[in-house]
C-alpha positions, 0 to 999 in steps of 0.5 A, a space after each residue: 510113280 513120280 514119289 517111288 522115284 523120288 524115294 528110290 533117289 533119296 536111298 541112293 542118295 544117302 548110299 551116295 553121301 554115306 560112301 562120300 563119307 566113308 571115303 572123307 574118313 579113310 582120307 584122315 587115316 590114309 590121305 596118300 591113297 584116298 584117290 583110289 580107294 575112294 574111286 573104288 567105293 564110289 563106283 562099287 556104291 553107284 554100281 549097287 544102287 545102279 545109278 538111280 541117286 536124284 540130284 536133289 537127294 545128293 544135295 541134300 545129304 552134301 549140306 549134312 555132310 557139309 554141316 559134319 565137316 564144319 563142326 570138325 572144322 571148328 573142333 580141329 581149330 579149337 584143337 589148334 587154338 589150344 595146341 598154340 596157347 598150350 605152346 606158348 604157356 610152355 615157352 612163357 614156363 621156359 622164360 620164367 624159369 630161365 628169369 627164376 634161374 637169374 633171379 636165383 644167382 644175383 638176388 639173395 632176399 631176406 631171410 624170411 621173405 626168402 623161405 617163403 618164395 623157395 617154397 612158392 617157387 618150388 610149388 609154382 615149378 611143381 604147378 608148370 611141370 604138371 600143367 605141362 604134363 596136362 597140356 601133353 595128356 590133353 593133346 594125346 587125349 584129343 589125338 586119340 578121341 580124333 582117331 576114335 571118332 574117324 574109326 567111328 564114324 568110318 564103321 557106322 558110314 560103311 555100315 549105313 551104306 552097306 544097308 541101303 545098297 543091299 535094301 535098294 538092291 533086291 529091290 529095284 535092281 531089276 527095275 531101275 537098270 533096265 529103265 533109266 540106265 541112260 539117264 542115270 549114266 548121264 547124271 551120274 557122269 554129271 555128279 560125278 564131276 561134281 563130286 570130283 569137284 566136291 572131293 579134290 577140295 575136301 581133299 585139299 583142305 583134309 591134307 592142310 588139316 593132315 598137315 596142320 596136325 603133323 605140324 601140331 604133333 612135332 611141336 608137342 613132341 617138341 615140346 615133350 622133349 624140351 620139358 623132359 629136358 627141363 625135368 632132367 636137366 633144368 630143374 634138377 640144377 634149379 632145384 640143387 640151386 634152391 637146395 643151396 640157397 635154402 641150406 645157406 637160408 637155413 644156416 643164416 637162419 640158425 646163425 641169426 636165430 643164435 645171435 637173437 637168442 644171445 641178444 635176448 640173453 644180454 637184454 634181460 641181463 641188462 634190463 634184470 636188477 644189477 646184483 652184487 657180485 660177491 659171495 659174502 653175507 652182506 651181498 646175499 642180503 642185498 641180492 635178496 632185497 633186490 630180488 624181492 622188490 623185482 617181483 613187484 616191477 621195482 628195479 634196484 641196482 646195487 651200488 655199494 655196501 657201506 660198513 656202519 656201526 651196527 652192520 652195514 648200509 646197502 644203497 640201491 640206484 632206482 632210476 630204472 624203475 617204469 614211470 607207472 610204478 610208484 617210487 616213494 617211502 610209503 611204497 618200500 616200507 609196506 614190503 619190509 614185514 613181507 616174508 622175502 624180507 624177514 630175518 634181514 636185520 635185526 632192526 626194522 627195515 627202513 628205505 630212505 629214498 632221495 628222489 633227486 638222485 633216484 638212489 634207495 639206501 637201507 641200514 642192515 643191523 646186523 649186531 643184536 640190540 642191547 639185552 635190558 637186565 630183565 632179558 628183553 631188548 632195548 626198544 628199537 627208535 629209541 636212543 640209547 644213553 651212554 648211562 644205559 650202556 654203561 650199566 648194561 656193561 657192567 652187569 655182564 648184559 652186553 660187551 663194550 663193543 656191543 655199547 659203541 656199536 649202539 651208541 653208533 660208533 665203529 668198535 675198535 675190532 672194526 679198526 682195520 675194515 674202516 681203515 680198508 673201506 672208509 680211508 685213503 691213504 692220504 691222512 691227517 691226524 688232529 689232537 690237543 697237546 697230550 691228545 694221542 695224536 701220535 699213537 693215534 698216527 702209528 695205529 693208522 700208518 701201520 693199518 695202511 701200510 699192512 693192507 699195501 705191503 708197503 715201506 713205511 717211512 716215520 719222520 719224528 722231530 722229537 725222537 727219544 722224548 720221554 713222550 716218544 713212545 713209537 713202536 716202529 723205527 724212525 728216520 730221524 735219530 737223536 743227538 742231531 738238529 732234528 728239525 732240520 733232519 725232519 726237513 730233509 727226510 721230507 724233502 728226500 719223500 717230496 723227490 721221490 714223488 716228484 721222481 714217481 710221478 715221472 713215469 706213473 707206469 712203473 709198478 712201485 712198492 707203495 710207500 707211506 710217509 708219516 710226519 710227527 708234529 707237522 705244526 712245528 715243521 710248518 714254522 721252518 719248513 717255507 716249502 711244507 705247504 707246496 709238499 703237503 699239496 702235492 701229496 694230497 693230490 698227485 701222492 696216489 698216482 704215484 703209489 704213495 701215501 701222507 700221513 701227518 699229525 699235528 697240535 690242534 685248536 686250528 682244526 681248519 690248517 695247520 698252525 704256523 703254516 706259510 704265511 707270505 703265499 697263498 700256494 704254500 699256504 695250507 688251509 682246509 680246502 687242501 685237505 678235502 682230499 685227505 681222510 681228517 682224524 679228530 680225537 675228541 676234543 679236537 673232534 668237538 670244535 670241528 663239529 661246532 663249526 661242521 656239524 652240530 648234529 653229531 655233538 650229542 652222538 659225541 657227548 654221549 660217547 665221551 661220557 661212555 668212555 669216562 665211565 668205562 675207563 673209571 670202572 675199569 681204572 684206566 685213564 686216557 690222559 698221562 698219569 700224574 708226575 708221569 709220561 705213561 699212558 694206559 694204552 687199553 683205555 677206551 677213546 673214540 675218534 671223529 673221522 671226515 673221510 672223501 671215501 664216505 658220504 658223512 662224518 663217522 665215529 670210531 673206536 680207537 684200538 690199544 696204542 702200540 696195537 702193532 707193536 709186534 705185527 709189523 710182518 709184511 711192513 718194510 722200513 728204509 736203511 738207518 730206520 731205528 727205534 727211537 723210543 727210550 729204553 723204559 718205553 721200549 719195555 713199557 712197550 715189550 719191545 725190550 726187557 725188564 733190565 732186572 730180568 735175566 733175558 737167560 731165565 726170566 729170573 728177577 735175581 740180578 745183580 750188577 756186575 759193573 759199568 761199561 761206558 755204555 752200558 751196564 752189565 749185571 749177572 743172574 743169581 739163578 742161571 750165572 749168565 751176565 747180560 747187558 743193559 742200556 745206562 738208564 741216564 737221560 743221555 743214554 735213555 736217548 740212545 738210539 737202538 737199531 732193529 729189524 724191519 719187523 721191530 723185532 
């Protein structure tokens, strides 16, 4: 009897905490009405079971419950903890952006760590924006699942409580209304207050969590309102302030990439072989050996190209070169046979290198070797002799230019090239007594003065000697002290310099100054020295140029030169920097006392031009009982120039070479040809007196004397004509002609 009881307790019992239950879900859902709705499913349970639930049965099904409520407890302050961190995750995001925004406007960092962090950024945003998005689906996911679990759990409560009061129902009904309804009236009133009691503080503690979870939904509304905010409002701004700072990255980016590849380009041109910068053939030969030793890591810097007398001479700066790569003789001679090479020159190719001054020079032939009579070449290395040469000519084998060249020697074809390259315009000319120093000046003056347009001022102090055989005009004129007039026209040249030299500025024609025989102005001029210095070293600044000749064993000054102070004092130092022309004897002694490694050069030379001149039957010294020269015979002249590294040997041209190409040339007023009238028609500057200027004719006869002339008549054409008195007096008569010695 006692366990019927007990087990009829317990089914109401569980009616009991089922319908507690029921009424602790409603509460979640509908927290204003919960009083009396769960009053009313409390009575409508106690009265279906009617009233027959034990104390001990309602207490047992209170600890389930209680124990169900905890574990909701726990999952709502979970829910809590992770709504709070989630919020501050969310306003931690809005600081960092808001710091990124400031970080954005005051920092610009540099170009590739910038790149990188737009993009991290823009990821990290990416990253926030979708935790943010995840913090909201979470918490709209745990709503849900919390309202799922009430309707879940209300559904299988009702269910559950609905059965076993339906159960105990039909089966003790009866039974247990009638027998313990006082009992049950007075535990029910018991439990009744105490599940009163029960109720109002669960009720209490489901408003603070109702509460709670309000409070938690209008932060995440909140929150969803400030990140929509910040998707709509914040980071379209960022992200258009990102999009900026990237395109300005981007362009600093192109730009610095611009400027890189611009430095790249002038780096490789500094560090690539410096090339000539020409289009001729002398700085395509040069480039192409430039360009081979390249490819093997041996930088050649073009200098300069040097004319020789078989071609040219190309040097090379090596001091460029890496350290690892060998520099030596040995190095540069095993590249010569190699194809980029070949068909330079027609001589094997031979670097010589001065390791001092890391420069590699190489001579280019480009003149055919001397063919022997049986069609081959003269070994190359081995000396050619002026014998050998001479015959070679002779026989049609090769031409006189080709014999000076292989004797190495400039020809005279190379005249105005040599004077162009190798001189300046501050000459000194050398010879013995009939040596031809004064041809030998005009060949120069005229060369100069062609390649400057310049004014050409002559200064003869013996005009109209039988010995005068200038083809351009003078300033000094016969029949005056012509020494004294040489001084003064130099004196007028030295206050012209010293006039220039006071404004070097201006644009000045260029103005060369020759003076003949300068070893007799020197014994009457004390000033020479101080005008002859001048000139050597302050005439170019001034655009001007000196040229002198003078008589001379003296090859180291001037003869008769100021004695009595050493600053007029002219010795060899002055002329260090002037271009020193020696004809051949004078040529020798200077190499006895410079130079005796030439000498034999020299000798064979000589010997060239006697051979050459007897097979021709021409000679370079005045004929006998005569003044004439032959003015196409070979002579060779030793030049010492400041513009070349070391003495060279030139071909002297015809005199009068320019006799009649002075175009370009101009002379000062009063300049007039001084050369006697035989001389002027030796030269073909007049004509023959006894050949009709009219017709050509040689039919002449004389018609009758002037007082200074002679007129003649043409048997031929009947014209007359006059002619200068071929006297001593009249053959010094000065005859006035054009600036082009026409």
């Amino acid at each position: 009897m006692q366990n019927s009881m007990r087990l009829k307790l317990e089914l109401l019992g569980g009616s009991a905490i089922a319908t507690l239950a029921l009424l602790i879900g409603i509460s979640y859902t509908n927290p204003s009405g919960f009083r009396n709705i769960a009053l009313a499913s409390l009575g409508g349970a106690v009265t279906a079971a009617v009233g027959t639930l034990t104390l001990c049965a309602i207490n047992d099904r209170t600890g389930v419950l209680q124990r169900e409520i905890s574990k909701l407890e726990i999952e709502v302050k979970s829910l809590k903890t992770k709504l709070d961190k989630e919020y501050e995750d969310a306003a931690a995001l809005v600081i960092i952006c808001e710091q990124l925004q400031d970080a954005v406007s005051k920092h610009e960092f540099e170009l590739s760590e910038a790149g990188s962090k737009v993009v991290a950024i823009e990821q990290q945003a990416k990253q926030w924006q979708l935790a943010a998005h995840n913090s909201r689906n979470a918490a709209l996911n745990l709503k849900a699942q919390l309202e799922q679990l009430q309707a879940n759990f209300n559904e299988r409560l009702h269910q559950a409580v609905k059965a076993k009061a339906n159960q105990i129902a039909r089966r003790n009904a009866d039974m247990y209304i009638s027998k313990r309804k006082e009992e049950l009236t007075a535990i029910d009133t018991a439990h009744l207050e105490q599940l009163q009691s029960i109720k109002e503080s669960y009720q209490k503690e489901l408003e603070e969590l109702q509460t709670l979870l309000g409070q938690r939904e209008q932060q995440l509304s909140e929150f969803a309102i400030e990140i929509k905010t910040w998707d709509e409002e914040i980071m379209p701004g960022t992200r258009s302030a990102f999009t900026e700072s990237a395109t300005s990255l981007q362009l600093q980016l192109q730009l610095a990439a611009q400027r890189l590849e611009a430095l790249q380009n002038t780096n490789a041109q500094l560090q690539a072989p410096r090339l000539f910068p020409g289009t001729t053939a002398i700085d395509a030969t040069g480039n192409r050996i430039v360009q081979h030793f390249a490819a093997y890591e041996v930088i050649l810097d073009a200098v300069e190209a040097i004319l020789i007398p078989t071609g040219f001479r190309l040097r090379f700066k090596c001091d460029r070169t890496n350290e690892f790569t060998k520099l030596t003789e040995e190095e540069f001679d095993k590249r010569t046979a190699e194809p980029g090479l070949m068909g330079l020159s027609y001589a094997l190719l031979d670097f010589a290198l001065d390791t001092r001054n890391f420069i590699v020079s190489v001579d280019i032939v480009t003149a055919p070797p001397l063919a022997t009579g049986g069609g081959g070449a003269i070994a190359s290395g081995k000396p050619i002799t002026a014998a050998t040469a001479t015959d070679l000519v002779s026989k049609g084998s090769a031409s006189s230019e080709d014999a000076f060249r292989a004797l190495g020697c400039f020809p005279a074809s190379e005249f105005e090239n040599v004077i162009r390259d190798k001189f300046v315009p501050r000459v000194r000319v050398v010879a013995g007594s009939t040596g031809g120093k004064s041809p030998l000046m005009e060949l120069i003056a005229v060369a100069l003065a062609k390649q400057n347009q310049a004014e050409l001022w002559l200064i003869n102090p013996v005009p109209g000697s039988p010995k005068d055989w200038f083809s351009i005009p003078g300033l000094v004129q016969p029949g005056t002290d012509v020494t004294q007039e040489a001084i003064a026209q130099l004196q007028k040249a030295h206050r012209e310099l010293n006039e220039r030299n006071k404004n070097l500025s201006q644009k000045y024609r260029f103005l060369i100054v020759c003076a003949d025989e300068i070893n007799r102005l020197a014994r009457e001029f004390a000033d020479l020295g101080t005008v002859i210095k001048d000139y050597y070293q302050i005439s170019d600044h001034a655009q001007m140029g000196f040229i002198t000749a003078g008589q001379g064993g003296n090859v180291s000054g001037v003869s008769g030169a100021a004695k009595t102070d050493n600053a007029k004092k002219l010795m060899e130092e002055d002329f260090q920097n002037a271009t020193q022309v020696f004809t051949a004897q004078a040529a020798k002694a200077w190499l006895q006392k410079k130079n005796v490694s030439l000498l034999p050069k020299l000798t064979e030379l000589e010997a060239l031009c006697r051979q050459l001149n007897e097979a021709a039957g021409l000679s370079p010294r005045p004929k006998p009982g005569t003044k004439v020269v032959d003015r196409h015979a070979y002579r060779v002249a030793l030049v010492v120039s400041p513009a070349t590294d070391e003495p060279f040997f030139l071909q002297i041209p015809p005199y009068s070479h320019y006799a009649d190409k002075l175009n370009g040339i101009s002379f000062p007023d009063g300049a007039m040809i001084t050369a006697p009238y035989e001389n002027q028609v030796a030269l073909g500057l007049a004509s023959d007196p006894l050949t009709c200027p009219h017709c050509g004719s040689a039919h002449t006869k004389q018609d009758r004397p002037l007082k200074t002339e002679i007129k003649r008549k043409c048997n031929d054409c009947g014209n007359f004509y006059k002619v200068p008195k071929l006297t001593l007096t009249s053959s010094r008569k000065a005859f006035s002609i054009d600036a082009r010695g026409q």
